[in-house]
MOPAC internal coordinates of N, CA, C and O (Angstrom, degrees):
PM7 1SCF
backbone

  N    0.0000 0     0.00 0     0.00 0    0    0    0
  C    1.4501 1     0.00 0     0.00 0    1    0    0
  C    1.5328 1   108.11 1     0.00 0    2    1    0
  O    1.2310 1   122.87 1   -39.07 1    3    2    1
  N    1.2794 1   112.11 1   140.93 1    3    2    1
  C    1.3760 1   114.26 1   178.43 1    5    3    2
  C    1.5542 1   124.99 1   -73.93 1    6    5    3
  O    1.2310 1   110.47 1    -7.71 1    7    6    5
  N    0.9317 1   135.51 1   172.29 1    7    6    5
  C    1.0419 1   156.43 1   172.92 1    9    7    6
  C    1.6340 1   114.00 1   -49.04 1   10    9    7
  O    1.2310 1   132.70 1   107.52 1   11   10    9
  N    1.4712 1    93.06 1   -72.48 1   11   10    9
  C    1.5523 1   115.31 1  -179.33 1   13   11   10
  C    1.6378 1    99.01 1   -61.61 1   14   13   11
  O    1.2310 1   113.72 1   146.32 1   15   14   13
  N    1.2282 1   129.49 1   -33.68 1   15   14   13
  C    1.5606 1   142.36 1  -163.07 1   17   15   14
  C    1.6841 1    87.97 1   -67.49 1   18   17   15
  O    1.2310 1   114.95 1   146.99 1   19   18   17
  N    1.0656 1   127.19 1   -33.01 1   19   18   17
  C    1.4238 1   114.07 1  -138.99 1   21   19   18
  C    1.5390 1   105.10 1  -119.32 1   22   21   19
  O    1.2310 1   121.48 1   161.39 1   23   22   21
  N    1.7961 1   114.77 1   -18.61 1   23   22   21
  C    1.0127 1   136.58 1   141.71 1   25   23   22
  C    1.3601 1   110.72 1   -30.21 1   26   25   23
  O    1.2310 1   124.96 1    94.64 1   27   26   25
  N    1.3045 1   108.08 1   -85.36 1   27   26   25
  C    1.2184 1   135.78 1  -167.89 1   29   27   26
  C    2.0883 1   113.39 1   -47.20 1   30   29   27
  O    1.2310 1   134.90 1   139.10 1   31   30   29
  N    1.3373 1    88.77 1   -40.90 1   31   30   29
  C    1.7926 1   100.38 1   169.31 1   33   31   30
  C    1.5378 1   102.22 1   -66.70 1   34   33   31
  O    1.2310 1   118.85 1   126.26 1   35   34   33
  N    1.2965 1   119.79 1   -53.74 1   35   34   33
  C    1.3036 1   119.36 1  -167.81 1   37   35   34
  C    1.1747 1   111.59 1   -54.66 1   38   37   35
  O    1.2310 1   118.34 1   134.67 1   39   38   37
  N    1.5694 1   120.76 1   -45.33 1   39   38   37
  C    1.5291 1   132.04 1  -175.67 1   41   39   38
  C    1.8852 1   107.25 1   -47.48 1   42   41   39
  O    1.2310 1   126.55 1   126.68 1   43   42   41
  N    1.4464 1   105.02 1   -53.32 1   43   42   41
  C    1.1182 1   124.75 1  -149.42 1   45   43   42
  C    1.7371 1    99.94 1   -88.90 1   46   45   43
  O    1.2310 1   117.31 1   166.76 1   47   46   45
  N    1.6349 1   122.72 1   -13.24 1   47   46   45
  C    1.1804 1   122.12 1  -162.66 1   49   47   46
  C    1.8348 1    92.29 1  -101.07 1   50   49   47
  O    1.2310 1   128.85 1   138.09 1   51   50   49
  N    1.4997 1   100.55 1   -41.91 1   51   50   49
  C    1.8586 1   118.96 1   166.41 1   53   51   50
  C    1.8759 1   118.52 1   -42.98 1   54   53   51
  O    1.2310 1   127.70 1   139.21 1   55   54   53
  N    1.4407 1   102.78 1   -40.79 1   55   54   53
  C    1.4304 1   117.75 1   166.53 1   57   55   54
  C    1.2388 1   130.90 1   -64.15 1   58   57   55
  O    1.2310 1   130.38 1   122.47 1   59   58   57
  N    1.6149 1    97.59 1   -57.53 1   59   58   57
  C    2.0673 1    98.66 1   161.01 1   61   59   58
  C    1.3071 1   130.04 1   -53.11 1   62   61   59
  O    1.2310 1   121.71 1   139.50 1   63   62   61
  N    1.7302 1   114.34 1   -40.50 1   63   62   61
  C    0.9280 1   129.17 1   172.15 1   65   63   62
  C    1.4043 1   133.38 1   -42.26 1   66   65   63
  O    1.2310 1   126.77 1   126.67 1   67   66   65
  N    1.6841 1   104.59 1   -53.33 1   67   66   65
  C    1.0685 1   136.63 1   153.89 1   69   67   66
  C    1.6005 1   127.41 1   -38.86 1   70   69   67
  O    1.2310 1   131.01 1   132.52 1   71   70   69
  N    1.4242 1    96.35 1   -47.48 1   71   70   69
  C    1.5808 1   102.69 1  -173.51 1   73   71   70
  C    1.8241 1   117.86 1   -93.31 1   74   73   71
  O    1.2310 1   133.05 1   159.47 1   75   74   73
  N    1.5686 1    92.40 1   -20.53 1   75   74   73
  C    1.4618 1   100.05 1   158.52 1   77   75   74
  C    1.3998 1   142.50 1   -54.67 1   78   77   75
  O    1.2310 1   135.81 1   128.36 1   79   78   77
  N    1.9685 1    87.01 1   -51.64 1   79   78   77
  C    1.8242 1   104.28 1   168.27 1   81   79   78
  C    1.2902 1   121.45 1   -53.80 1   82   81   79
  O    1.2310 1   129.40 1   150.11 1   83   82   81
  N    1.8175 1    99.48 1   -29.89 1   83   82   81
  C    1.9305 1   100.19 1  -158.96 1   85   83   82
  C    1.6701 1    79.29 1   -89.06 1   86   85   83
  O    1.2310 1   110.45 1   157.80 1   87   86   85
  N    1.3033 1   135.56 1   -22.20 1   87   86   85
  C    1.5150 1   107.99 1   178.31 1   89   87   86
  C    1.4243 1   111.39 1   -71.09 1   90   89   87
  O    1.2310 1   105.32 1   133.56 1   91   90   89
  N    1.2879 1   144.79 1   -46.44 1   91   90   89
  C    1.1723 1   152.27 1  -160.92 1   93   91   90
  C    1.7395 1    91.64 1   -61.97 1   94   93   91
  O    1.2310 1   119.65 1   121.83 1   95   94   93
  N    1.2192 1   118.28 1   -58.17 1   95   94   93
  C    1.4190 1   139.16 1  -179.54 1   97   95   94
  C    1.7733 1   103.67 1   -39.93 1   98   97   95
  O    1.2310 1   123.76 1   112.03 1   99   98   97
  N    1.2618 1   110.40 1   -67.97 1   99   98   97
  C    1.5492 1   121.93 1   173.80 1  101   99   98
  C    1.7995 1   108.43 1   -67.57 1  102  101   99
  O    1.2310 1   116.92 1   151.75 1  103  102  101
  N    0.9528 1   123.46 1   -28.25 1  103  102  101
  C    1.6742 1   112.70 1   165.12 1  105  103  102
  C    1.7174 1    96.85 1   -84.09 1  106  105  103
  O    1.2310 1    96.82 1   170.76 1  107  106  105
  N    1.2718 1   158.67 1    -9.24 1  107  106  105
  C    0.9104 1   123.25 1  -172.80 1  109  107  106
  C    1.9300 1    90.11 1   -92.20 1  110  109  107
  O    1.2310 1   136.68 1   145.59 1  111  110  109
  N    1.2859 1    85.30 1   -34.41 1  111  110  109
  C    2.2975 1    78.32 1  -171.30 1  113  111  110
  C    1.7800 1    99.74 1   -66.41 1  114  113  111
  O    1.2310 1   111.54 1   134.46 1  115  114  113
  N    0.6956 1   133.55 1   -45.54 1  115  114  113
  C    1.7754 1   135.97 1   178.61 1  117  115  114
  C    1.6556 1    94.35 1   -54.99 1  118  117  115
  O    1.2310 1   112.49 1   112.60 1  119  118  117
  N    1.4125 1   131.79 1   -67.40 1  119  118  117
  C    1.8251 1   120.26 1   161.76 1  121  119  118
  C    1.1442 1   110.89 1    -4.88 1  122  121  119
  O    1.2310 1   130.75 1    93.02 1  123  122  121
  N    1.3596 1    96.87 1   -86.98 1  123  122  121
  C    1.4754 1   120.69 1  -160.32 1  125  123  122
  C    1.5052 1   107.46 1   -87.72 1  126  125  123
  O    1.2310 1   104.47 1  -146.27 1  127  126  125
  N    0.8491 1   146.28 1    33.73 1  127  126  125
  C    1.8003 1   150.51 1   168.31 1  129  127  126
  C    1.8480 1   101.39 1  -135.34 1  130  129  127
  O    1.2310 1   120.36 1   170.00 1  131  130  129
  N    1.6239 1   116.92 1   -10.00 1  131  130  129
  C    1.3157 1   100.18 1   172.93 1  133  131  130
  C    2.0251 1    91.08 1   -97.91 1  134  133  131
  O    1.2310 1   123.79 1   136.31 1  135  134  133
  N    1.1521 1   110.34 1   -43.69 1  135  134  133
  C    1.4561 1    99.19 1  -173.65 1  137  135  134
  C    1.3236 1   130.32 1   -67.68 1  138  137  135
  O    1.2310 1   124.14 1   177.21 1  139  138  137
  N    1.5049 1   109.67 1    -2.79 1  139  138  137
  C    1.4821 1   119.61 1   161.01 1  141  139  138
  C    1.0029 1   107.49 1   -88.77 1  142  141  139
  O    1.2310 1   112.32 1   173.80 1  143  142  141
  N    1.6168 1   132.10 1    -6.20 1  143  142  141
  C    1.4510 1   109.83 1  -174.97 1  145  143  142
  C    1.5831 1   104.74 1   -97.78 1  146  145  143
  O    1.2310 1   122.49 1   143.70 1  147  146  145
  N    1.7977 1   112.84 1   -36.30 1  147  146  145
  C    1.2212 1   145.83 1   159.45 1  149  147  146
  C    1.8369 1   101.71 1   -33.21 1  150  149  147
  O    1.2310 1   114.06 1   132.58 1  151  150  149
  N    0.9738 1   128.85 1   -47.42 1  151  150  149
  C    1.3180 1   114.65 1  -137.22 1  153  151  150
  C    1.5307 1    98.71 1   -99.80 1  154  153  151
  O    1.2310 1   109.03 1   158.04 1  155  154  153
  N    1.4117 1   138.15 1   -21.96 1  155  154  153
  C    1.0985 1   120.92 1   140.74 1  157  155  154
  C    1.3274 1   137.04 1   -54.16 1  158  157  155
  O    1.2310 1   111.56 1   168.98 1  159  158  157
  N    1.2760 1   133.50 1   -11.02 1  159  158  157
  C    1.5469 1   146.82 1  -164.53 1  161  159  158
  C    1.8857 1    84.22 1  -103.41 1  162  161  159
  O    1.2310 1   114.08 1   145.65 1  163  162  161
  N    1.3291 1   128.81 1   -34.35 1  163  162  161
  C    1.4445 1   103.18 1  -165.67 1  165  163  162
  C    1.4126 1   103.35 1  -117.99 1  166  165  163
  O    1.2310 1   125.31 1  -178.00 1  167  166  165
  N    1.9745 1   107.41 1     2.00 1  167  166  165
  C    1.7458 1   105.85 1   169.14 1  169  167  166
  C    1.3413 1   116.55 1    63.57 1  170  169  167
  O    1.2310 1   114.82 1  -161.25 1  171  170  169
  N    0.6991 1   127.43 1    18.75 1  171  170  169
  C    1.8056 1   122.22 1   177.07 1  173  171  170
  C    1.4706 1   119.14 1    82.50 1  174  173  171
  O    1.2310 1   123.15 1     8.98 1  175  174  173
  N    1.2267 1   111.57 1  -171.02 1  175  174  173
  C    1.6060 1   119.25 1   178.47 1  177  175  174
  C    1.5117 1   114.74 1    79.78 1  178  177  175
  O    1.2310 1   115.73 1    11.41 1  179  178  177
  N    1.7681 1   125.72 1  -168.59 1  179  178  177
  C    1.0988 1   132.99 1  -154.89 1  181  179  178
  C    1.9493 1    91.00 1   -45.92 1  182  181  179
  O    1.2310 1   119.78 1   119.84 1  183  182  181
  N    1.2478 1   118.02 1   -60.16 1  183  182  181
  C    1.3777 1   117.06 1  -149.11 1  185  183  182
  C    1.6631 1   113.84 1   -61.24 1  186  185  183
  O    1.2310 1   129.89 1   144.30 1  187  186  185
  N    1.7517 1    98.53 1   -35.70 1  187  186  185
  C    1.4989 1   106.73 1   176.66 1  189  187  186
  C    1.5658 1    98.73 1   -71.22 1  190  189  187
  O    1.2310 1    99.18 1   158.38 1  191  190  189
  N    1.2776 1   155.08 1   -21.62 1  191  190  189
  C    1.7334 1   158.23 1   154.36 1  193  191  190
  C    1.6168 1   101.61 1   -30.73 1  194  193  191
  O    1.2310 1   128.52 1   114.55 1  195  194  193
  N    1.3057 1   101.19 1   -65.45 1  195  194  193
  C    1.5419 1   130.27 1  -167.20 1  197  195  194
  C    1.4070 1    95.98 1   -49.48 1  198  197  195
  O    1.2310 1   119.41 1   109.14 1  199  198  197
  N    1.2445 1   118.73 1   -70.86 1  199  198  197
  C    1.3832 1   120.30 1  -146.37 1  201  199  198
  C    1.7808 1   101.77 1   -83.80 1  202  201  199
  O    1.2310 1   116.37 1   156.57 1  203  202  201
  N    1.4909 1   124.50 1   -23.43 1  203  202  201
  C    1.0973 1   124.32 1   177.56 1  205  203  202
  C    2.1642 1   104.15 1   -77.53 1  206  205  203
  O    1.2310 1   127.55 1   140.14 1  207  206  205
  N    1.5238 1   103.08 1   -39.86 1  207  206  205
  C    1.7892 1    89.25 1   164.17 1  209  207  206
  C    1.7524 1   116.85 1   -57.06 1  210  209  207
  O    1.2310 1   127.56 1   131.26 1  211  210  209
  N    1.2346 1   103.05 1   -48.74 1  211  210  209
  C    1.7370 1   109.07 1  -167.17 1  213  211  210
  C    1.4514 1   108.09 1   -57.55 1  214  213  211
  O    1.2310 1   121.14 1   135.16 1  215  214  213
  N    1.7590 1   115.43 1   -44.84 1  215  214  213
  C    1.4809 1   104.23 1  -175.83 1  217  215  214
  C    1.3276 1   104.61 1   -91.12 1  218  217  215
  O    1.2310 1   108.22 1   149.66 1  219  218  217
  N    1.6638 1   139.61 1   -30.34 1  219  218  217
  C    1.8253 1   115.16 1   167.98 1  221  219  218
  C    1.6191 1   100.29 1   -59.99 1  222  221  219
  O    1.2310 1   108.74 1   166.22 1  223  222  221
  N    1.0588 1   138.67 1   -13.78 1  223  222  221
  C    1.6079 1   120.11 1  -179.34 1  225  223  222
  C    1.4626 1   102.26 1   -90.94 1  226  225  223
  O    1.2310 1   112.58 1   151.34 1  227  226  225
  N    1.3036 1   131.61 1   -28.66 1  227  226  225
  C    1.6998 1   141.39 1   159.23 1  229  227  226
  C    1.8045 1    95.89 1   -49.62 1  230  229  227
  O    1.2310 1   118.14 1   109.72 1  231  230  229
  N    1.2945 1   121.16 1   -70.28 1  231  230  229
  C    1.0729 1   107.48 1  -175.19 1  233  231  230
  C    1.7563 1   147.54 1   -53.12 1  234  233  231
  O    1.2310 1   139.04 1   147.81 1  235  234  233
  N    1.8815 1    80.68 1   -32.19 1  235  234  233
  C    1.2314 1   112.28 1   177.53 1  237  235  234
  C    1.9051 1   119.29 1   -63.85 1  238  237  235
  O    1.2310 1   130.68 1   133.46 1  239  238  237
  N    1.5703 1    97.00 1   -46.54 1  239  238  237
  C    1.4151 1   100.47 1  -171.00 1  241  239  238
  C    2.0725 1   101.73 1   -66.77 1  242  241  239
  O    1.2310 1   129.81 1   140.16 1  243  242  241
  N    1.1698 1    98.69 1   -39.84 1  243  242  241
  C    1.4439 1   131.86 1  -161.71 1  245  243  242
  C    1.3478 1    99.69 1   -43.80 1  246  245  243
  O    1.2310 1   115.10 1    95.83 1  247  246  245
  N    1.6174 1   126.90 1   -84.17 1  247  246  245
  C    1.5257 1   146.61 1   114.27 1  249  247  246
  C    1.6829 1   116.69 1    32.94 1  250  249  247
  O    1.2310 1   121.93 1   114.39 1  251  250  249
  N    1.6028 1   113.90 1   -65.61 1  251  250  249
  C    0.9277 1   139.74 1  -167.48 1  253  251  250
  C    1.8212 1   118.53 1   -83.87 1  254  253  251
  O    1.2310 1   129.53 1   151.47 1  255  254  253
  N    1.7637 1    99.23 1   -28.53 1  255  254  253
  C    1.3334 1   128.35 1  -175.64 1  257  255  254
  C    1.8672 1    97.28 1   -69.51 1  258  257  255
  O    1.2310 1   136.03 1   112.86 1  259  258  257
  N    1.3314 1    86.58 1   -67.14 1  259  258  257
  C    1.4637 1   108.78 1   178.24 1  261  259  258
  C    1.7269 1   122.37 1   -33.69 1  262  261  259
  O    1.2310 1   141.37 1   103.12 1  263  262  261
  N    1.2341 1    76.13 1   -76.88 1  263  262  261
  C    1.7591 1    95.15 1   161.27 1  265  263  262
  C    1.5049 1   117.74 1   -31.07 1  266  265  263
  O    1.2310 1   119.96 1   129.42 1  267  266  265
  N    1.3749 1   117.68 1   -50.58 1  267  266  265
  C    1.0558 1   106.50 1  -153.13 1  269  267  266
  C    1.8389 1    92.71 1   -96.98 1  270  269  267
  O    1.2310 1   109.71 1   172.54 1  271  270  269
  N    1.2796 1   136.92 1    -7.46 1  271  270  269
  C    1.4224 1   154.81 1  -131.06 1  273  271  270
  C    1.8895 1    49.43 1  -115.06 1  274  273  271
  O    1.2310 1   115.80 1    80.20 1  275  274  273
  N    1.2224 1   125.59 1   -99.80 1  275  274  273
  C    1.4068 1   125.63 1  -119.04 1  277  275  274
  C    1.4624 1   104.07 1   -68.91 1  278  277  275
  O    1.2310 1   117.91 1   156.41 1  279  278  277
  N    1.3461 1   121.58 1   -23.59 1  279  278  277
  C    1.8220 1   129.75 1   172.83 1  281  279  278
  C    1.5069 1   107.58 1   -63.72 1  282  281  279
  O    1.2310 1   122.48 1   141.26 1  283  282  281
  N    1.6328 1   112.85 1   -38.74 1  283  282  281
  C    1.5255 1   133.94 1  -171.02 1  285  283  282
  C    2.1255 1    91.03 1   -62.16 1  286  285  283
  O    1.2310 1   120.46 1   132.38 1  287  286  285
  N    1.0666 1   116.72 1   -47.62 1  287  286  285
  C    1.6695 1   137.32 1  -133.57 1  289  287  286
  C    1.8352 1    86.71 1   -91.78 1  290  289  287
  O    1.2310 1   124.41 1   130.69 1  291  290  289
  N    1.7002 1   109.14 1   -49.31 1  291  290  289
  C    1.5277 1   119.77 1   176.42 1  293  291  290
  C    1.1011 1   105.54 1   -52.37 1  294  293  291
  O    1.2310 1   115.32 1   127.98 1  295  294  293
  N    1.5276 1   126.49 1   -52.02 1  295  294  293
  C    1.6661 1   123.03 1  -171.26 1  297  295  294
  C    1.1779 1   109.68 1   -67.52 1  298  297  295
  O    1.2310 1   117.65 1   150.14 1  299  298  297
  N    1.2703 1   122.07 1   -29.86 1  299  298  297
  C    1.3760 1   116.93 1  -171.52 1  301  299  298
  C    1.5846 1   135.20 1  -128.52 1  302  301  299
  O    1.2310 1   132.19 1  -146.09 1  303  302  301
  N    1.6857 1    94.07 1    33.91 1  303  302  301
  C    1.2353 1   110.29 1  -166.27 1  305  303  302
  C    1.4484 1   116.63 1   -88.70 1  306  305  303
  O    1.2310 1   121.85 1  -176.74 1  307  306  305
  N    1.4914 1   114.06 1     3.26 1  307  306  305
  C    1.8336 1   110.18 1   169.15 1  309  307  306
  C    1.9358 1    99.08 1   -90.28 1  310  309  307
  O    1.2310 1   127.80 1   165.07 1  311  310  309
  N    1.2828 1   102.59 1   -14.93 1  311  310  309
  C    1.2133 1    93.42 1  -176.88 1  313  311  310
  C    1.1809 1   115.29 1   -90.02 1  314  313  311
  O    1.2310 1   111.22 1   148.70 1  315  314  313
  N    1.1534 1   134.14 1   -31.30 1  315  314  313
  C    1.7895 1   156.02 1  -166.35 1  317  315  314
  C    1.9982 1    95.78 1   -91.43 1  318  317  315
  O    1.2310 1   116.65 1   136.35 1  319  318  317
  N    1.2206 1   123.98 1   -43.65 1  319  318  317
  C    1.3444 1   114.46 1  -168.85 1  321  319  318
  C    1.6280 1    96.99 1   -99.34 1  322  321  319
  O    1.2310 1   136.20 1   139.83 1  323  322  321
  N    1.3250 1    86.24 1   -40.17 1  323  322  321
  C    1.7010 1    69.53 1   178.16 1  325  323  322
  C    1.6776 1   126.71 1   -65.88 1  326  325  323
  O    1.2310 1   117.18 1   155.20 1  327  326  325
  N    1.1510 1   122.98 1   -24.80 1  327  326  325
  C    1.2871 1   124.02 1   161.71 1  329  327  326
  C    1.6339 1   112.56 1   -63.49 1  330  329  327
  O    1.2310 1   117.45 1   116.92 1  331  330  329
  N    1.0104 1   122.46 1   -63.08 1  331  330  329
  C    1.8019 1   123.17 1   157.11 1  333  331  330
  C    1.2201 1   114.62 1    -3.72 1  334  333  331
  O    1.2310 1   130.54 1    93.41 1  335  334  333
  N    1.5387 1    97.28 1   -86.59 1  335  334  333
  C    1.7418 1   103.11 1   177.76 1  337  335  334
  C    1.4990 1   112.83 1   -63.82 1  338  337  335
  O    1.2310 1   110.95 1   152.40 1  339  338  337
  N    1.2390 1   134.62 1   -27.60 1  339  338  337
  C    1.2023 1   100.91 1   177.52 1  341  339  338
  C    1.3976 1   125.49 1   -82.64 1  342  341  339
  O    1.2310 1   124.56 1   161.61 1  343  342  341
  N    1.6811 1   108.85 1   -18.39 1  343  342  341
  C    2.1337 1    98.68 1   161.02 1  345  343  342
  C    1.4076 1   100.70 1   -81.88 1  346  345  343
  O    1.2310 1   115.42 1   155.63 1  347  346  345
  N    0.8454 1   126.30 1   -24.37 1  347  346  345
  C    2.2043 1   113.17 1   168.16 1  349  347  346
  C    1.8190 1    93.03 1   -52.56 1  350  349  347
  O    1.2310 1   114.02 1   109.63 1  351  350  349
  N    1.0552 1   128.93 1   -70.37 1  351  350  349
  C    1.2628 1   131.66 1  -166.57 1  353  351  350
  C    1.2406 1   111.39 1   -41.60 1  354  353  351
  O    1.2310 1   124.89 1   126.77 1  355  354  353
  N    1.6486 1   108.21 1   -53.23 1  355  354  353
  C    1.7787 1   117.22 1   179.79 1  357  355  354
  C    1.2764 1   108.92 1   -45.10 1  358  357  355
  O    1.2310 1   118.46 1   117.21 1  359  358  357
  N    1.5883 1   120.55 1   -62.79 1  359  358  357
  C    1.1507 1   159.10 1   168.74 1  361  359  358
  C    1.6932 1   107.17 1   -23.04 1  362  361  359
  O    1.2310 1   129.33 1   123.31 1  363  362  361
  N    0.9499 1    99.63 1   -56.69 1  363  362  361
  C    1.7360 1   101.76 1   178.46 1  365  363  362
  C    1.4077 1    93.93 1   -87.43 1  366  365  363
  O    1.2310 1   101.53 1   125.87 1  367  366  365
  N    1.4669 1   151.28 1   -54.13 1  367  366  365
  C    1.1376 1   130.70 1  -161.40 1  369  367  366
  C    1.7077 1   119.21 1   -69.73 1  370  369  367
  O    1.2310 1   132.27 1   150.50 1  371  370  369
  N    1.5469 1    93.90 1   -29.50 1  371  370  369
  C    2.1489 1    97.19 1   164.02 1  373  371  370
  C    1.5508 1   112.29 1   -70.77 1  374  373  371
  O    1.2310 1   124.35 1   165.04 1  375  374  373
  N    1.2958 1   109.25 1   -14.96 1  375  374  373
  C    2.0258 1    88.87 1   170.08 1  377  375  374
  C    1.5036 1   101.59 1  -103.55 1  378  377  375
  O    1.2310 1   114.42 1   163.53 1  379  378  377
  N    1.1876 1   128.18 1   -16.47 1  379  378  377
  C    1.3772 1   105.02 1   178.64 1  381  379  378
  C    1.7636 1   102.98 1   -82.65 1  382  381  379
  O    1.2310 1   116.56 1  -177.58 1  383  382  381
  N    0.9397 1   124.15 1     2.42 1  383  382  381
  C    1.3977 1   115.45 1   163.39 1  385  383  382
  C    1.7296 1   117.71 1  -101.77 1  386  385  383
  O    1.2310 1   125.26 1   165.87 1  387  386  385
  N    1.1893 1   107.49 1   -14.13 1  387  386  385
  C    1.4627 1    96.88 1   171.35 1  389  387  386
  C    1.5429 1   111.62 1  -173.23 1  390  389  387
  O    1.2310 1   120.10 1   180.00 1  391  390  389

């Protein structure tokens, strides 16, 4: 594999990565910014219990999904990007010919 090939994976494996964290990041403030807004409207007790297990276990699996999507994505990212770029590559070389 080339050089430039592997660049190019890295770029593209750095990007998912990236866009994964800031999702996990943006579901944890949307969690926790609806149940602060939530939690005066239902005052506490059994239901406020409920909804604080259901969304740390929302967060938890979520988090954990991710995680493992992006460890899954590291092992196998000459194989996963490198196939990418090379129909992106095809891809640009069939319209610049016609």
């Amino acid at each position: 594999m080339s050089d430039d090939m592997k660049i190019r994976i890295e770029r593209m494996f750095a990007g998912d990565r990236l866009f994964a964290w800031a999702f996990v990041v943006v579901l944890w403030a949307v969690v926790l910014f609806v149940f602060v807004q939530i939690y005066a409207i239902i005052g506490g007790g059994p239901i406020a219990t409920v909804l604080i297990i259901a969304g740390a276990l929302v967060l938890l699996f979520n988090t954990a999904a991710i995680a493992a999507m992006i460890r899954h994505y590291s092992h196998e990212k000459s194989f996963i990007y490198g196939l990418d770029i090379r129909h992106l590559d095809e891809m640009r070389t069939a319209k610049k010919r016609g």
